[in-house]
C-alpha positions in Angstrom: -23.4 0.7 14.8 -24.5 4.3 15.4 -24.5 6.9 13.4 -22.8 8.8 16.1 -19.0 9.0 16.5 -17.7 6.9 19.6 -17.1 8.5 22.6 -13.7 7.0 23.1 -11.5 7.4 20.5 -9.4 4.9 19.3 -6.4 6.6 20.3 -8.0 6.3 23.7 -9.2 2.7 23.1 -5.7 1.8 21.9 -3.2 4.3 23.8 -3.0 2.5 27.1 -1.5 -0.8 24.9 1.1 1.4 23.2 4.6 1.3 24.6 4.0 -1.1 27.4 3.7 -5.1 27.5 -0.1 -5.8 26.9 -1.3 -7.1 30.5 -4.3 -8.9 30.3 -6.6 -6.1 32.7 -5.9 -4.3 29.8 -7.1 -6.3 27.4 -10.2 -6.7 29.4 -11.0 -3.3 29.9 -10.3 -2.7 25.7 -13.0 -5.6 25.4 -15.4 -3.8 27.6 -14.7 -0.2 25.8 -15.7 -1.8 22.2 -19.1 -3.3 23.5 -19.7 -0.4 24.9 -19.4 1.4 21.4 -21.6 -0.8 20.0 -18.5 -3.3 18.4 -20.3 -6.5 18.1 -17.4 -8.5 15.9 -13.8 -8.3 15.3 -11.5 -8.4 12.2 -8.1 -9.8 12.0 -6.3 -8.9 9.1 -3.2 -9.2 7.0 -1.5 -8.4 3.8 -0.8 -11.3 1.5 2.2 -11.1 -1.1 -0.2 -10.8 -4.2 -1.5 -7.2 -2.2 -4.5 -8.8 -0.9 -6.1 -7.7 2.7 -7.5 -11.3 3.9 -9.4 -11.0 7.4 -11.3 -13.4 9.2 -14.2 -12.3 11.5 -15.0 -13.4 14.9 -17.8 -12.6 17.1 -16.5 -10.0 20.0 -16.2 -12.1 23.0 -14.5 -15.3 21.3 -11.7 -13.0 19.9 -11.3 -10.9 23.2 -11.1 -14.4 24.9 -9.0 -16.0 22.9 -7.6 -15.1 19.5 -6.6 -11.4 21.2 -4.5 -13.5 24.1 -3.2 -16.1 21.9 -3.1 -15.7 18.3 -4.1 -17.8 15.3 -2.5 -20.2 13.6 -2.3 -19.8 9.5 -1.6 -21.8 6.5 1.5 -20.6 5.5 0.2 -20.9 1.7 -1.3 -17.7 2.1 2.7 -16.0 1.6 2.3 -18.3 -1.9 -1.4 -16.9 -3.2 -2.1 -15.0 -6.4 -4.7 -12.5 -6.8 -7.6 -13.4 -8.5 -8.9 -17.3 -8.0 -6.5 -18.0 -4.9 -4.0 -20.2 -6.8 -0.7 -20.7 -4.4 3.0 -21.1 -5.9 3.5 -23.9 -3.9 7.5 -23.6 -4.7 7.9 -21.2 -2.7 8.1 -23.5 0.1 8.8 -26.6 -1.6 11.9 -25.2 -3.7 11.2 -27.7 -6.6 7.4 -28.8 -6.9 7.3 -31.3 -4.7 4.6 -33.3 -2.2 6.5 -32.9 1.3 5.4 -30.9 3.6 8.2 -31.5 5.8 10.6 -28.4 6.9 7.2 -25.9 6.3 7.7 -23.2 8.9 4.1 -22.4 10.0 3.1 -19.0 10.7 1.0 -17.6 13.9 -1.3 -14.6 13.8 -0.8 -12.3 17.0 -2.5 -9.2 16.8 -1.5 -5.5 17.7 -4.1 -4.3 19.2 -2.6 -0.6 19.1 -3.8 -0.8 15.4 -7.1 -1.6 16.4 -9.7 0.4 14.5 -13.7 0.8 14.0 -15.0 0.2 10.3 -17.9 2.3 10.6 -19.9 1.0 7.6 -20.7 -1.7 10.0 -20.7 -2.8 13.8 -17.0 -3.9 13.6 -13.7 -3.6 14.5 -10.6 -5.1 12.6 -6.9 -5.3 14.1 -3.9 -6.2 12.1 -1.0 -8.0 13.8 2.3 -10.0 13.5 3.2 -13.0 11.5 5.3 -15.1 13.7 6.8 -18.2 14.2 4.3 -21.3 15.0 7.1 -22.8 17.1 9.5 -20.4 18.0 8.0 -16.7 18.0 10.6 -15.5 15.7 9.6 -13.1 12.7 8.2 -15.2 10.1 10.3 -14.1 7.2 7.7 -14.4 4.3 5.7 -11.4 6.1 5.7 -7.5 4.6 4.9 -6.1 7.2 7.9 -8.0 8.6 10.0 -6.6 6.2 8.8 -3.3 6.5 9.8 -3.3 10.5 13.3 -4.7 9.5 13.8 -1.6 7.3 12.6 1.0 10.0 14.1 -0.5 12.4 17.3 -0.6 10.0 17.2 3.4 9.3 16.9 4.1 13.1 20.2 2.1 14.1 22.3 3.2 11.3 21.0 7.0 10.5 19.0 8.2 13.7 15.6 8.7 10.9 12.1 7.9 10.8 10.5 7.7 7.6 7.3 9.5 7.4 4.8 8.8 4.4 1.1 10.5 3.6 -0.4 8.6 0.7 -2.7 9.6 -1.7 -5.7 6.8 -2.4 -7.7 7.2 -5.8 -10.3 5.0 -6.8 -13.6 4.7 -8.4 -17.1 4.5 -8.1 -19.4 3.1 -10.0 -23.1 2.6 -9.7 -23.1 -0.4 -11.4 -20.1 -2.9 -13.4 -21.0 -6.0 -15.1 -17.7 -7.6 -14.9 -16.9 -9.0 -17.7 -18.4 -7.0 -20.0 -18.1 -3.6 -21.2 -20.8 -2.2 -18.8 -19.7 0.5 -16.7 -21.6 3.3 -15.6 -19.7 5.5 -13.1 -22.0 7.5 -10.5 -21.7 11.0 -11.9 -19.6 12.6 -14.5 -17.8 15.6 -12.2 -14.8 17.3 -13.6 -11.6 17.9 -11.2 -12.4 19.3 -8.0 -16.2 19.8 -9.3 -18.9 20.7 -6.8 -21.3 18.6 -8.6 -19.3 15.4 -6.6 -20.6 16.4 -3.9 -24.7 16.8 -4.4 -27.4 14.2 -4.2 -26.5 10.4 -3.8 -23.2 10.9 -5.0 -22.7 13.8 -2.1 -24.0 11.7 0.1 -21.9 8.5 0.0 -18.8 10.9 -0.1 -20.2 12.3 3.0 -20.1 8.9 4.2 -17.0 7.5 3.1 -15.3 10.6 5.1 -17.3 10.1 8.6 -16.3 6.1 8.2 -12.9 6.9 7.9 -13.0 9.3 11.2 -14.6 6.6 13.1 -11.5 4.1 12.4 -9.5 7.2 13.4 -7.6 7.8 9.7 -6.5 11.9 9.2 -8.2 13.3 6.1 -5.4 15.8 4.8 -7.7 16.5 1.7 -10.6 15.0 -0.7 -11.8 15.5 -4.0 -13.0 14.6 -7.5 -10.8 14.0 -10.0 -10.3 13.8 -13.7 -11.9 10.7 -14.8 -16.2 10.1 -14.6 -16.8 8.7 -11.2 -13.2 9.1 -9.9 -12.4 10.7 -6.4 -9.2 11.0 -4.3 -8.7 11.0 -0.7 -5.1 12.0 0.7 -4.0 11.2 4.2 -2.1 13.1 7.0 1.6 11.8 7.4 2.2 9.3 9.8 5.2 6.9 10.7 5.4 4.6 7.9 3.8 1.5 9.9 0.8 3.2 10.7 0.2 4.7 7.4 0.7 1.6 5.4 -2.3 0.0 7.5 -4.1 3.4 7.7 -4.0 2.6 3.4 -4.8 -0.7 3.4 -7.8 0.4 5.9 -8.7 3.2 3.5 -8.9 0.8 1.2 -11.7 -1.3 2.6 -13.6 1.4 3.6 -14.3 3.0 0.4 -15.3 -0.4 -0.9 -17.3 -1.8 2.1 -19.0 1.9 2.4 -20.0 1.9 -1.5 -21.5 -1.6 -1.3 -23.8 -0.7 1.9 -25.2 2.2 -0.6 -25.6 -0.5 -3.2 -22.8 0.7 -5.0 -19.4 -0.6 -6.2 -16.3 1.2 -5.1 -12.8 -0.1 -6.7 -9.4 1.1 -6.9 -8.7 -1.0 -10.3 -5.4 0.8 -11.8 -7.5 1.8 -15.3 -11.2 0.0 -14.8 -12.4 1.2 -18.0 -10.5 1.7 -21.7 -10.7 5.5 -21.2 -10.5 6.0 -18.3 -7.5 8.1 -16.3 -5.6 5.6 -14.4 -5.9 5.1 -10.1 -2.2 5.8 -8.7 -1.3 5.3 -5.1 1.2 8.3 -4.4 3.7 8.2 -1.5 5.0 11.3 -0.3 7.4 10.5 2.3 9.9 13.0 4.4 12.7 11.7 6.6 12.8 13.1 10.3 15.5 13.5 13.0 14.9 10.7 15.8 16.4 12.5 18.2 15.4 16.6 17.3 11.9 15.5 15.3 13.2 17.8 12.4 12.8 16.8 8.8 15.9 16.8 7.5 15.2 16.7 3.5 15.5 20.7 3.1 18.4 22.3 3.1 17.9 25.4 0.5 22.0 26.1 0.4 22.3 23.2 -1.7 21.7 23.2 -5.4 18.8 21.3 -5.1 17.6 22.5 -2.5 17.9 19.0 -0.7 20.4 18.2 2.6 23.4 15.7 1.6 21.9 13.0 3.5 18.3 13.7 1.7 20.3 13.4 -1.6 22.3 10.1 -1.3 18.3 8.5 -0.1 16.9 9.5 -3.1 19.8 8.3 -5.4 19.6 4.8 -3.6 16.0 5.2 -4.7 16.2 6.3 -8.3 18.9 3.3 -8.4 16.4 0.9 -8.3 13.3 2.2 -9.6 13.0 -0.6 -12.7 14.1 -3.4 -9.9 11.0 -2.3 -7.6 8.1 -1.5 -10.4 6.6 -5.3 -10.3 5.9 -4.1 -6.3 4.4 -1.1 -7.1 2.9 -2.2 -10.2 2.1 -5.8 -9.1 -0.6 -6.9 -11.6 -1.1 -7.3 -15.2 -4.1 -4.1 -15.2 -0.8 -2.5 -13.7 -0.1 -1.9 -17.5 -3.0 -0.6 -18.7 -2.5 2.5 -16.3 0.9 3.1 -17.3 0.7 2.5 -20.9 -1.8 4.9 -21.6 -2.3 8.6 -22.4 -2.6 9.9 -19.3 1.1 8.9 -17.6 2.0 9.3 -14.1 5.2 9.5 -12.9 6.5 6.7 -15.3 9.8 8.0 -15.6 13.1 6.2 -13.8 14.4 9.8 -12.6 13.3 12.2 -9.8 12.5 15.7 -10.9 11.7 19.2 -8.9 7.9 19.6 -9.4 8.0 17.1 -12.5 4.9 14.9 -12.0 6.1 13.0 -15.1 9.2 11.6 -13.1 8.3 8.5 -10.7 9.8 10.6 -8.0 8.7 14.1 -7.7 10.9 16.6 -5.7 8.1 18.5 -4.0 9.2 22.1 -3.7 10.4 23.7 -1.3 12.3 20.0 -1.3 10.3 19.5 2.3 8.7 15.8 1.1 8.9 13.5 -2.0 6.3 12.0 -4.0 6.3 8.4 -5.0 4.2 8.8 -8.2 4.5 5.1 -10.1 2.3 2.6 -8.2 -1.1 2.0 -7.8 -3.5 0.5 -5.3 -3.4 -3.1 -6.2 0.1 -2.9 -4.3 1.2 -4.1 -1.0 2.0 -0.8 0.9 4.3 -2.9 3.6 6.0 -3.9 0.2 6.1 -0.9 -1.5 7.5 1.3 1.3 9.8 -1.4 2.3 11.5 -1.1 -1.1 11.7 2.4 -1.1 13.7 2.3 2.2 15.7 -0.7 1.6 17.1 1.0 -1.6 17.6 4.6 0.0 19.8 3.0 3.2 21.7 1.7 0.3 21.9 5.3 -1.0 23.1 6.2 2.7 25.4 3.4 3.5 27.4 3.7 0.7 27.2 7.4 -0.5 25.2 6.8 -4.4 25.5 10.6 -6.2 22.5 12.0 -7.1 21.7 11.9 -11.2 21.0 15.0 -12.9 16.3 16.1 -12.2 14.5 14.8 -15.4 13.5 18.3 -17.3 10.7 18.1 -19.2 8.6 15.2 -19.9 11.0 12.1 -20.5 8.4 10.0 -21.9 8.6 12.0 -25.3 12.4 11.4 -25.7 14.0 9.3 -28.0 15.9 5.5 -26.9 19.2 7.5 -27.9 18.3 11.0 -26.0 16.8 8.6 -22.4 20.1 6.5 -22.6 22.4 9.2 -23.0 20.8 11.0 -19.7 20.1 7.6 -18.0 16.8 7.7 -17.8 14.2 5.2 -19.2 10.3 4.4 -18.7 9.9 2.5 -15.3 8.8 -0.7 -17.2 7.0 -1.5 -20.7 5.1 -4.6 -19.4 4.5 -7.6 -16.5 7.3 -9.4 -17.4 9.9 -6.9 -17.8 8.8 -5.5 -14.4 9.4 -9.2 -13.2 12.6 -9.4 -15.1 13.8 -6.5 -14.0 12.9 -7.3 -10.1 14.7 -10.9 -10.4 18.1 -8.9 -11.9 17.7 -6.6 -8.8 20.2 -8.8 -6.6 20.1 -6.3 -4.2 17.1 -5.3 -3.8 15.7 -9.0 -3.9 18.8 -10.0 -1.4 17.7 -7.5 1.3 13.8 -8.8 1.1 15.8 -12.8 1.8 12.8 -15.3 1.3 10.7 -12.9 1.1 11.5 -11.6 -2.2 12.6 -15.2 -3.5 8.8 -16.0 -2.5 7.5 -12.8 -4.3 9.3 -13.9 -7.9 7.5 -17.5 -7.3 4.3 -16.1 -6.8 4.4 -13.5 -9.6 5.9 -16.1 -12.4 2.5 -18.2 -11.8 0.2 -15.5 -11.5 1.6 -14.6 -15.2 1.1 -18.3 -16.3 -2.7 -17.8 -15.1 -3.5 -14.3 -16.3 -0.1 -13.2 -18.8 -2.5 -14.0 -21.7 -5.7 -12.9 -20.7 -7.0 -9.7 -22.6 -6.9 -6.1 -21.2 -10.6 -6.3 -20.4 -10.2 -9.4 -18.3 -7.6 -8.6 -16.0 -9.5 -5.4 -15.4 -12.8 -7.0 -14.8 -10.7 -9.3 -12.4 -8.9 -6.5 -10.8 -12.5 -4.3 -10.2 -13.6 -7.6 -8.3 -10.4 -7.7 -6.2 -9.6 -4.5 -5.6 
């Protein structure tokens, strides 16, 4: 693909498929766009339930000819994968391990092609979509992204709100990792916000990274070193919560597929080396008025500075912060991050300009940050939580808690239990534990979330005694 931008952009490419039924001219005429542009193949993609993106690649004209009209077909084993070697919880459609496969509802791939986006780091295009249905169309309920539409779609008819998120994506890069040993080399040794990211190869691969993610069409709000050697953040613009979860997900791949065409490895492991700072995955979200397009979190009259409504979202939130950890945290190197010295946001409390609570009142109270989970998460999960649990905050009217002052992490068991506050989670299995006691929470996710305890009890059979070292070797691979 060219080095030069494409002269339709993908809002362009994509806009005349948004709000209408897709007619098949149209579909035609998007087909005729992306060869102009150079698109020789197309991705379709999805999130598994481990926090995965799986895509299969087709050549242009066989997806634009068929797979773009019609779908694909999909083993529904994918909603029963573990990160890592593949291994599927095959209870979670057999109840009991069993050898039936009657009763297996079989899922279809159809794409949205308003989400369709160019990779830049190579002639391509990739589209996520919706899980359906084989037989009958209908949502297939082991889907996050499912989920995530349910909850939206929830907010709107009950409160009149949108949920809007920008995320924050920090990763690594590396010039070269020997997984499975200790050999790391990370590709410079910048400070915060040092100018010295952004010289030589290092500069240039930056440079690159950026102008791939304006081709697929993601806002850049900001970019930057950060603490750790080799470790860089990119935040986002705010978007509907939809579109930013795949926006992430998106972000993600580029980083990595960028890196590797310089020969390089990119990875968004939650702590890839002992000493390292830890990668987070920040949600700052903001709830806005369907009908006036006014965020409706501020209101500085109050004594937080928050509206009522604003208030009784975030205490549905801070309700289930240890019941929601295993999604945000959602792999064993998970722990490693929030274990160590450097602790973000692992506090169950929300806290006005505390970064040390998981939920950070960003002043003046106009958006919230999500500070706990990291990038090995499902984003359709993650956000899908954080709204299931704040309509519960809505519906039935959950007071706020006193803000965390100070940092929380230092205080004694008698000090947290007395203000009600705790560390988000201590380990894999308590997040699990924790998740599994969460009736509500797991209720409102229906199969989904009985499907996400199946597939997180085996993925601790395979990896619950591996060393630290392993499951970040496996997790720099992965993610």
């Amino acid at each position: 693909m060219s080095s030069q931008p494409p002269t339709l952009t993908i809002d362009e490419l994509t806009g005349l498929l948004a709000s209408t039924s897709v007619k098949e001219d149209q579909v035609d005429l998007l087909h005729k766009r992306l060869v102009a542009d150079g698109i020789r193949f197309v991705r379709m993609a999805y999130l598994d339930n481990s926090g995965m993106l799986r895509m299969y690649v087709y050549p242009i004209k066989k997806f634009f000819r068929d797979i773009a009209k019609k779908g694909r077909a999909l083993t529904p084993f994918t909603a029963g994968m573990t990160f890592g070697y593949d291994d599927v919880a095959f209870d979670v459609f057999f109840g009991e391990p069993s050898t039936s496969y009657n009763n297996i509802v079989e899922p279809k791939w159809i794409p949205d092609l308003t989400t369709l986006r160019y990779l830049g780091y190579r002639d391509h295009a990739v589209v996520i979509g919706d899980l359906v249905e084989k037989d009958t169309g209908n949502p297939w309920p082991l889907c996050s992204r499912n989920f995530l539409k349910q909850m939206t779609k929830e907010l709107s008819e009950r409160h009149g709100l949108k949920f809007v998120t920008g995320t924050e994506s920090e990763f690594y890069l590396f010039q070269h990792v020997d997984v499975g040993s200790k050999y790391i080399v990370p590709l410079d040794t910048a400070q915060y916000g040092d100018p010295k990211s952004y010289y030589g190869k290092v500069g240039k691969l930056f440079d690159d990274i950026l102008v791939n993610l304006g081709h697929a069409d993601i806002g850049v709000y900001d970019a930057h070193s950060e603490e750790g050697p080799g470790q860089y953040e990119i935040a986002s613009e705010p978007l509907e919560v939809l579109e930013a979860c795949w926006e992430l997900a998106l972000t993600r791949e580029i980083v990595r597929g960028t890196a590797e065409e310089h020969g390089l490895r990119g990875t968004f492991a939650p702590r890839p080396a002992g000493s390292s700072w830890g990668t987070g995955a920040h949600v700052h979200f903001s709830l806005v008025d369907e009908k006036t397009g006014k965020n409706i979190l501020h209101d500085p009259s109050r004594e937080h500075g928050m509206s009522e409504r604003a208030e009784k979202f975030l205490a549905g939130i801070t309700k289930h912060l240890k019941g929601m950890a295993i999604l945000g945290l959602p792999t064993h190197a998970s722990y490693a991050r929030v274990n160590s010295a450097h602790i973000p946001g692992c506090v169950t409390a929300w806290g006005n300009e505390n970064r040390n609570a998981a939920l950070r009142v960003c002043s003046p109270a106009t958006h919230i940050e999500v500070r706990f989970a990291d990038a090995t998460s499902n984003p359709f999960l993650v956000t899908g939580a954080l709204l299931a649990a704040g309509l519960q905050g809505l519906d039935e009217n959950i007071p706020l808690p006193p803000p965390l002052q100070g940092l929380g992490s230092d205080l004694s068991a008698e000090d947290r239990k007395a203000r009600g506050i705790d560390v988000i989670t201590k380990s894999f299995e308590e997040s699990l534990e924790n998740f599994e006691k969460d009736t509500y929470l797991v209720g409102k996710m229906g199969k989904l979330g009985q499907a996400i305890i199946k597939v997180k009890k085996l993925q601790h059979e395979l990896h619950g005694d591996k060393t630290a070292a392993e499951v970040q070797s496996l997790a720099i691979e992965r993610f």
